[in-house]
SEDRENZA-828022 format. One record per residue: residue number from 0; residue in one letter; x, y, z of N, C-alpha, C, O in turn. Coordinates in Angstrom, 3 decimals. Layout:
<sites>
SITE    n  res      n_px      n_py      n_pz     ca_px     ca_py     ca_pz      c_px      c_py      c_pz      o_px      o_py      o_pz
SITE  NUM    A         X         Y         Z         X         Y         Z         X         Y         Z         X         Y         Z
...
</sites>
This chain:
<sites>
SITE    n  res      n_px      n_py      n_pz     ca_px     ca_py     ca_pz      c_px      c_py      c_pz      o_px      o_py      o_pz
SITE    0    X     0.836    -1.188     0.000     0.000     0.000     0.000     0.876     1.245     0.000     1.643     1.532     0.919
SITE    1    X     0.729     1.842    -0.924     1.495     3.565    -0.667     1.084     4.303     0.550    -0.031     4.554     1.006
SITE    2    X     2.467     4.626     1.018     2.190     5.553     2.273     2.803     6.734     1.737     3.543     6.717     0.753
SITE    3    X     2.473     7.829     2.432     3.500     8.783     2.878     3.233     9.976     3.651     2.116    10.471     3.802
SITE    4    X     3.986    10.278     3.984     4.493    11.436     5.613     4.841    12.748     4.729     5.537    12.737     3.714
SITE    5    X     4.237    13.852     5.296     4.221    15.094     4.767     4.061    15.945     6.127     3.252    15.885     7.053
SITE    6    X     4.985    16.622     5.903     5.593    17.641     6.800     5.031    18.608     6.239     5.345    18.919     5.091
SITE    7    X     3.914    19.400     7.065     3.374    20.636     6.563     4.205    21.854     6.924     4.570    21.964     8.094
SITE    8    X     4.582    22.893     5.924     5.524    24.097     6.540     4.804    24.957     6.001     4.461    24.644     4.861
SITE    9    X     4.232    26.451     6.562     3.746    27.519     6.394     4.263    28.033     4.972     5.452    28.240     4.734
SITE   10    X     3.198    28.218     4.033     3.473    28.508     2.906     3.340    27.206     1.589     3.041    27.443     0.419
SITE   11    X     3.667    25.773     2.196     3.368    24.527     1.398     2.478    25.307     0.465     2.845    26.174    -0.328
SITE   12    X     1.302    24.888     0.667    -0.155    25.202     0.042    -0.607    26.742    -0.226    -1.230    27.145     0.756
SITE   13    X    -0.521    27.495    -0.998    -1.101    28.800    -1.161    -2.624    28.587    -1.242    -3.197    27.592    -1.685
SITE   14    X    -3.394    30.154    -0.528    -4.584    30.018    -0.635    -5.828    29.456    -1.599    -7.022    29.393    -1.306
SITE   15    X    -5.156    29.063    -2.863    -5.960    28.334    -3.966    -6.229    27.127    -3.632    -7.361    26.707    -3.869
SITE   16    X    -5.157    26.186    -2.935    -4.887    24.668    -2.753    -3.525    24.542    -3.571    -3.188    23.358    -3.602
SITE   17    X    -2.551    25.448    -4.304    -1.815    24.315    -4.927    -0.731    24.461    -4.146    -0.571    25.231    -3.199
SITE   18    X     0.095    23.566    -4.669     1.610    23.491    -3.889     2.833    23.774    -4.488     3.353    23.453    -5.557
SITE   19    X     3.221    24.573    -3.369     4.373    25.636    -4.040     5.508    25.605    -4.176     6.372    26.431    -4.469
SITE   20    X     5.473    24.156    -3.850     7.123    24.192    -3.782     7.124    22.470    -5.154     6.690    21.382    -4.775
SITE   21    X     7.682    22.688    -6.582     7.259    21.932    -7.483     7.983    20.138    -6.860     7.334    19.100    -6.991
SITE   22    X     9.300    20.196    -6.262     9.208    19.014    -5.476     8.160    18.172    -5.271     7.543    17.345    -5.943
SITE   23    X     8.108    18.784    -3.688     6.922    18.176    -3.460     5.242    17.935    -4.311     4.396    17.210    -3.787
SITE   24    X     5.031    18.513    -5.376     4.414    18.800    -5.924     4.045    17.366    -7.108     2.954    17.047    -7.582
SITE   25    X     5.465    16.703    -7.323     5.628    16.028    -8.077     5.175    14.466    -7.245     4.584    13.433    -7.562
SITE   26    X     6.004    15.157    -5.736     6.036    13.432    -5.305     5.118    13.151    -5.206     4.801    12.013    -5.550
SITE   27    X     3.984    14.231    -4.567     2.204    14.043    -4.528     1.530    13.672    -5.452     0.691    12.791    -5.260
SITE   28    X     1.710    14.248    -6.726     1.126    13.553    -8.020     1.716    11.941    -8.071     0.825    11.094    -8.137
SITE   29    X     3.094    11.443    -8.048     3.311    10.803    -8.186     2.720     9.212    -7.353     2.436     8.099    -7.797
SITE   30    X     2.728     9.752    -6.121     1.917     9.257    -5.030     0.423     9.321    -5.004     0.187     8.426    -4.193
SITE   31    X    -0.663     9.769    -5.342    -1.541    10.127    -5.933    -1.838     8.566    -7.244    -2.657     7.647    -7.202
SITE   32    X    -1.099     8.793    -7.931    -1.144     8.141    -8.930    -1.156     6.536    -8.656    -1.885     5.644    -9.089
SITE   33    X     0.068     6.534    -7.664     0.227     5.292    -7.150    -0.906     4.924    -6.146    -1.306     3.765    -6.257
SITE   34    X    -1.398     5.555    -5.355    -2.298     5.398    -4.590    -4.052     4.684    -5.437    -4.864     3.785    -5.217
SITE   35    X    -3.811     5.915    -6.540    -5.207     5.311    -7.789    -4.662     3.777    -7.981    -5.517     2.991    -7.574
SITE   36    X    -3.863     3.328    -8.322    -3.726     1.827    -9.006    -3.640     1.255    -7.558    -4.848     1.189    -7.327
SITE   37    X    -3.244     0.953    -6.814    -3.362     0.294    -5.694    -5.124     0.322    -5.289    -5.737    -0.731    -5.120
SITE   38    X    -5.527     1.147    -5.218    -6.910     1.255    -5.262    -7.511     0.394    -5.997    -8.304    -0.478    -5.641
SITE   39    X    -7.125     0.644    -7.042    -8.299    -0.048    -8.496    -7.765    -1.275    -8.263    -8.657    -2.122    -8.237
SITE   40    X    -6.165    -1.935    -7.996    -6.213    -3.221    -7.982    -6.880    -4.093    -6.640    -7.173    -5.286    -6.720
SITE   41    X    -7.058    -3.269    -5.410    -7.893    -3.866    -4.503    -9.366    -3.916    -4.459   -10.049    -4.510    -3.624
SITE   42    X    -9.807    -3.147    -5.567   -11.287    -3.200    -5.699   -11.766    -4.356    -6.537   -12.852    -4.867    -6.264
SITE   43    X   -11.078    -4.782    -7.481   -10.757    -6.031    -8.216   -11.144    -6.864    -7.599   -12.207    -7.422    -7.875
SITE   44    X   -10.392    -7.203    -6.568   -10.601    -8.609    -5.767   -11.589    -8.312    -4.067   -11.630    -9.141    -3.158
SITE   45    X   -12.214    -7.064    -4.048   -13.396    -7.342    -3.208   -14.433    -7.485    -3.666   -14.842    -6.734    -4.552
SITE   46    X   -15.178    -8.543    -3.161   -16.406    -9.091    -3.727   -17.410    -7.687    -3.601   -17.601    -6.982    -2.611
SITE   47    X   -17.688    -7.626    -4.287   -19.022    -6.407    -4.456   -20.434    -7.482    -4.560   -20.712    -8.488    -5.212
SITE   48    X   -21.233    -6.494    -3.349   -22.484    -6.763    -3.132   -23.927    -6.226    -3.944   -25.031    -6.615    -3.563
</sites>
């Protein structure tokens, strides 16, 4: 399962929602992304009612 730990620092997030520093910006998408397929592959194999 994807984890991850995010250290919030004043300024991360500008008042819109985005993130300002493109780093981190990337690893979140990247993580994000990974998080969607881990998802979709565990929904696969729960039996739906």
């Amino acid at each position: 399962a994807p984890e991850a730990y995010i250290h919030y620092s004043p300024g991360l997030i500008d008042d819109n929602g985005r993130v300002t520093t493109p780093g981190t910006e990337e690893f979140l998408r990247q993580f994000m992304a990974a998080f969607a397929e881990f998802t979709a592959r565990v929904l696969t194999v729960i039996p739906q009612s």
